[in-house]
C-alpha positions in Angstrom: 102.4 -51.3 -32.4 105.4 -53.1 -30.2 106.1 -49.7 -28.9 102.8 -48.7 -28.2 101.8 -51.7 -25.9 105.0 -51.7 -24.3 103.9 -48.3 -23.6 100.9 -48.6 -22.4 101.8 -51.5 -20.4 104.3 -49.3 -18.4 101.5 -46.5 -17.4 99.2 -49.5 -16.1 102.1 -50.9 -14.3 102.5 -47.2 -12.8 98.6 -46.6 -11.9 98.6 -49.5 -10.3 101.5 -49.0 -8.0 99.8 -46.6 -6.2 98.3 -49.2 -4.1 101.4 -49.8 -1.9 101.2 -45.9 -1.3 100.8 -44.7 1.9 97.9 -42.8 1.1 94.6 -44.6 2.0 92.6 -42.4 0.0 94.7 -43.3 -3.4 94.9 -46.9 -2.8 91.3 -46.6 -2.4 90.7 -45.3 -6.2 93.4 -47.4 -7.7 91.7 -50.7 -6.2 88.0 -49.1 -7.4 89.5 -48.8 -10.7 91.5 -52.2 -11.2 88.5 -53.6 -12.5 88.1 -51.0 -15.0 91.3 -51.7 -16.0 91.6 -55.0 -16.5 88.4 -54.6 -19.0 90.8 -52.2 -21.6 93.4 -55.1 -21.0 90.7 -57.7 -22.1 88.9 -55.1 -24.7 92.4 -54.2 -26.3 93.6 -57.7 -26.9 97.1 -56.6 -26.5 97.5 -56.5 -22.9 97.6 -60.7 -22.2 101.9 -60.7 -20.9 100.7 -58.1 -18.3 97.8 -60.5 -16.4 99.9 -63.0 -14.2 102.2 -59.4 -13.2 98.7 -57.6 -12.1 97.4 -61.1 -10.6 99.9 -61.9 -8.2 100.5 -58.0 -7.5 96.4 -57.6 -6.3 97.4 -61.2 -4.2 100.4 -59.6 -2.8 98.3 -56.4 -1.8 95.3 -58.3 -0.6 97.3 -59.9 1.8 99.3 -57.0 3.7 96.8 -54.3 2.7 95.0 -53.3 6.1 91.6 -51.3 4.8 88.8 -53.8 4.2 87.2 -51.5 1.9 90.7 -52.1 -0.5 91.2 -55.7 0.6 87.4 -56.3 -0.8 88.2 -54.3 -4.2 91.0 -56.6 -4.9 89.1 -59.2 -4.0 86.6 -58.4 -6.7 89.8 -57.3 -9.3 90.9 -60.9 -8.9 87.6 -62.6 -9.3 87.1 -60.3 -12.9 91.0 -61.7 -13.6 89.2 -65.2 -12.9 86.5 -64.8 -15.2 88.3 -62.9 -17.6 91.1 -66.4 -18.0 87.8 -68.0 -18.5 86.6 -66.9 -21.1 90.0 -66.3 -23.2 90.1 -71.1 -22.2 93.3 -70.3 -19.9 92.1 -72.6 -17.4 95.3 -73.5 -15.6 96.2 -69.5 -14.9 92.5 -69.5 -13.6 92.9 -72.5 -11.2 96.5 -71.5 -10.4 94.7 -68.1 -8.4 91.3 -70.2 -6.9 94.4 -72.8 -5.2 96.1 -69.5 -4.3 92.9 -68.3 -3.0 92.3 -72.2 -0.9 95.9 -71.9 0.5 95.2 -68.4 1.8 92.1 -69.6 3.5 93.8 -72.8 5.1 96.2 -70.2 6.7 96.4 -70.3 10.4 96.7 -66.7 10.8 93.2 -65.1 11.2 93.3 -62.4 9.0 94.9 -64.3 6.4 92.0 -66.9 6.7 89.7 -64.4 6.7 90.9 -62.5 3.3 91.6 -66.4 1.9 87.7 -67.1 3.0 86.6 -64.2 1.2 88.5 -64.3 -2.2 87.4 -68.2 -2.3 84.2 -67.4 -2.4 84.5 -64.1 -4.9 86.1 -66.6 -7.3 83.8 -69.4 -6.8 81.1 -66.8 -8.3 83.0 -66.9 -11.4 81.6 -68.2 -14.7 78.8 -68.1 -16.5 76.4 -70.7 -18.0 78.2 -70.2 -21.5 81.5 -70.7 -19.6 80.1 -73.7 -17.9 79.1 -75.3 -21.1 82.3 -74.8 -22.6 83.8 -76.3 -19.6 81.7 -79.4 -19.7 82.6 -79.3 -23.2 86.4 -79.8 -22.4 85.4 -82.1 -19.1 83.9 -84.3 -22.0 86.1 -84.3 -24.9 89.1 -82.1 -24.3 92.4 -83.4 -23.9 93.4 -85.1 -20.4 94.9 -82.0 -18.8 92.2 -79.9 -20.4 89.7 -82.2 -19.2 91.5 -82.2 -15.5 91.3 -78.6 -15.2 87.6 -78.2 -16.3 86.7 -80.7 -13.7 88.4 -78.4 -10.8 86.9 -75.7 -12.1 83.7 -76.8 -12.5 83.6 -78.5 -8.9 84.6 -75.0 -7.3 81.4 -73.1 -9.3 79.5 -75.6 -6.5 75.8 -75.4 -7.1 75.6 -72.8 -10.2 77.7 -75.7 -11.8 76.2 -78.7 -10.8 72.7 -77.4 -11.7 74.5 -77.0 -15.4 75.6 -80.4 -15.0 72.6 -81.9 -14.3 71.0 -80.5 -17.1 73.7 -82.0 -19.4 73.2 -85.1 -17.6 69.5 -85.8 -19.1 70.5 -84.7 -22.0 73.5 -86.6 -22.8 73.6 -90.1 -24.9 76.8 -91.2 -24.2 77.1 -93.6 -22.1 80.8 -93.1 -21.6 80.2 -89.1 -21.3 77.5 -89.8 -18.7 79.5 -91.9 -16.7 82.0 -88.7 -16.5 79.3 -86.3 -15.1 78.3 -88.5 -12.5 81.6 -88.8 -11.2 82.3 -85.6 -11.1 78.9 -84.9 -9.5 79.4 -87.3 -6.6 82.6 -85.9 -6.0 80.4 -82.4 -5.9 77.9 -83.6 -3.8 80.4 -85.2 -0.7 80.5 -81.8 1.0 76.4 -81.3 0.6 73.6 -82.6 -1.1 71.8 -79.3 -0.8 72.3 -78.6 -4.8 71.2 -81.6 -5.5 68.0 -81.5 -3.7 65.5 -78.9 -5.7 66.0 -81.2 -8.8 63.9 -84.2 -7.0 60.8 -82.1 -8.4 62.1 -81.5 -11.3 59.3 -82.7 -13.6 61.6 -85.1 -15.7 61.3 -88.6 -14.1 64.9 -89.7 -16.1 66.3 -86.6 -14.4 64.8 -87.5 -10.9 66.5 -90.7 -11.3 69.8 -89.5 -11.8 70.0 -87.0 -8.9 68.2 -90.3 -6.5 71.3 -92.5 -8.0 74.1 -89.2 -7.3 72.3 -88.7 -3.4 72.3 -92.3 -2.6 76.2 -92.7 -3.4 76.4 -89.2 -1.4 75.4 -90.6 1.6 73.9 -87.5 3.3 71.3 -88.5 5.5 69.9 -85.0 5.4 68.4 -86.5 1.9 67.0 -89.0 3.5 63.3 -86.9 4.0 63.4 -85.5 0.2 64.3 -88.8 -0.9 61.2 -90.9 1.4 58.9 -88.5 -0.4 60.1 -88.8 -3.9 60.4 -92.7 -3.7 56.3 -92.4 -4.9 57.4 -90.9 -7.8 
């Protein structure tokens, strides 16, 4: 009932403000139980209002809390939060927190970089290969925001994304669609090749010529071995 979640919804709001106690110990077991948590949130169905109010309360406490051991825990709470928008297609609340995340780690401060560093790359991890096909799903055919957001998302999943969009790559018959993924593979590969490189054995020669086409507009001359050996394919 109304009652009931509003309920319920006060308690977690409680629990969880134990981790701006003093007591290190306490803010210690809250954090190792966020995750747990946010999976009755996600289990109930019920809990969807409270999300943004725990998300930017574990960014708020990841950046003033002092104990790494808390600071990762949060870290890991946020990433779940991530994956958890994922999956129910809220893609804009999910990017909203990995640009929270990138501003963090451009911070000047040290600490603050370092925390920003570290949740960037706990959110970058993700996603799964269902949530990447139903990302290259909207990339493809959603509408234009949809399709915006999928594209940021999908470049920030970095190689476990690309791999998933190579795949789609060889398999896909529209020209216009195909056109999309390579664009958005290109714009992968500017700050490495490296994901790009194990597919030159892949056994499919159509494949092979894609990724050749994606490196040469790269430009990375670190290809430039893989790609001498490969040119007898």
């Amino acid at each position: 009932s109304t009652e009931q979640i509003k309920e319920a919804g006060a308690l977690i709001q409680k629990y969880l403000s134990g981790l701006m106690m003093e007591d290190l110990d306490l803010r210690r077991i809250v954090a190792d139980n966020a995750r747990y948590i946010l999976q009755l949130i996600e289990k109930s169905g019920k809990g969807a209002p409270m999300l943004s109010r725990i998300s930017d309360l574990f960014f708020t406490r990841l950046q003033d809390e002092q104990d790494p051991d808390v600071v990762s825990r949060l870290a890991g709470g946020l990433a779940f939060l991530v994956d958890l928008r994922l999956r129910s297609g809220e893609l804009g609340a999910a990017l909203d927190l990995m640009r929270k995340a990138e501003q963090l780690e451009a911070s000047p401060v040290p600490a603050l970089h370092e925390r920003g560093e570290r949740l960037a790359d706990a959110l970058a991890r993700a996603g799964n290969d269902r949530i990447f096909k139903s990302l290259t799903e909207m990339l493809l055919t959603g509408s234009e925001q949809a399709s915006m957001e999928a594209a940021e998302i999908l470049k920030r999943g970095q190689s476990r994304s690309a791999n998933h969009l190579i795949e789609r790559l060889a398999e896909e018959e529209s020209r216009t669609h195909r056109a999309r993924l390579v664009m958005l593979l290109k714009e992968m590969g500017k700050g490495s090749s490296v994901p790009f490189m194990s597919r030159l054995d892949d056994p499919r020669w159509y494949l092979v010529r894609n990724v050749v086409g994606i490196l040469g507009d790269i430009g990375d001359a670190a290809a430039l071995p893989q790609l001498r050996k490969v040119a007898s394919h």
